[in-house]
C-alpha positions in Angstrom: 0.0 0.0 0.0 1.0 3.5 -1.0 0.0 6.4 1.0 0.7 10.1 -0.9 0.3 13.1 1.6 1.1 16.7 0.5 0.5 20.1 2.4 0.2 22.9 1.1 0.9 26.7 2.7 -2.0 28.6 1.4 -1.5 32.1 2.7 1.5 33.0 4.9 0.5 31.2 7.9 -2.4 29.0 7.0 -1.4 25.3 6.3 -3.8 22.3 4.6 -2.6 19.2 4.7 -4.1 17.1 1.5 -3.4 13.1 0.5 -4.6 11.4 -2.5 -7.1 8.7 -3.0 -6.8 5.6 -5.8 -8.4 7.4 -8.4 -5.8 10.7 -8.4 -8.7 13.0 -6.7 -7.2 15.3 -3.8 -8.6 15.1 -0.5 -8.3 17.1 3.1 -6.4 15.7 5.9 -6.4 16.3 9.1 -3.0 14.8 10.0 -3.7 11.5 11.7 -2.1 8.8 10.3 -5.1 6.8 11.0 -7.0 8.5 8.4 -4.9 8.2 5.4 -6.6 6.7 2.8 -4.6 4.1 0.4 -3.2 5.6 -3.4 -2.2 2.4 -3.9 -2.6 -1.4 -2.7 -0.9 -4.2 -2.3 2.1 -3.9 -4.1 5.9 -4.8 -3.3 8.3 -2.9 -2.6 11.7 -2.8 -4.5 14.4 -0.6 -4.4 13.3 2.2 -6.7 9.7 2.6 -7.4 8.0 5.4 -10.4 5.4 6.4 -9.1 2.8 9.0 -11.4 1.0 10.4 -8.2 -0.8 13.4 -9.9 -1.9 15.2 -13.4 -3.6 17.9 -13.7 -3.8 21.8 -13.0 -3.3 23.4 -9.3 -5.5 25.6 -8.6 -3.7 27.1 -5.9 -0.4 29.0 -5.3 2.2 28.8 -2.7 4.6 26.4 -1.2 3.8 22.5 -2.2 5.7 20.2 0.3 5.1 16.7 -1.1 5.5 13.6 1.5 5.6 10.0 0.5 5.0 6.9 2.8 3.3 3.7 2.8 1.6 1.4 5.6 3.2 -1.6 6.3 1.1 -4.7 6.6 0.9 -4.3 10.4 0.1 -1.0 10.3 3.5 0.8 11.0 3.8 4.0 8.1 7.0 4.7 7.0 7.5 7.9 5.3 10.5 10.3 3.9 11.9 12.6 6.8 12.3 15.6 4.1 9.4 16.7 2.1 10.0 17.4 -1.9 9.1 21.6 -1.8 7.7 23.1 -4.9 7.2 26.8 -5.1 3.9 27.5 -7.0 3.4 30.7 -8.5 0.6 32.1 -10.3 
């Protein structure tokens, strides 16, 4: 299983934290682990993995700090310790 969480600064100030469901669509998040829904399932894991996590316009601008993680199959999720930051301007 693949989990794909983002965040997203808004405004100076105001943070949103987003994830992504199987079928690409963005979703709210309110930070608890516990509620991540999957982007992926059941796959296995090997060393280097492409992963197409999203298409499409964004229809916001600011700073984009992208997280990836997954969910092991007894529930620990392992994610990177540095986020991928994109600077989205208009």
């Amino acid at each position: 299983m693949v989990e794909i969480q983002g965040k997203i600064t808004v405004d100076p100030g105001v943070n949103k934290a987003f994830m992504l469901n199987k079928k690409g669509h963005v979703l709210p998040w309110d930070g608890d682990q516990a509620h991540l829904v999957a982007f992926e399932n059941d796959i296995i894991l090997e060393a280097n993995r492409y992963v197409p996590f999203y298409t499409g316009p964004l229809n916001t601008v600011g700073l984009l700090k992208i997280a990836f993680g997954y969910r092991l199959s007894e529930g620990t999720v392992v994610h990177n310790a540095q986020t991928i930051d994109l600077i989205v301007t208009p």
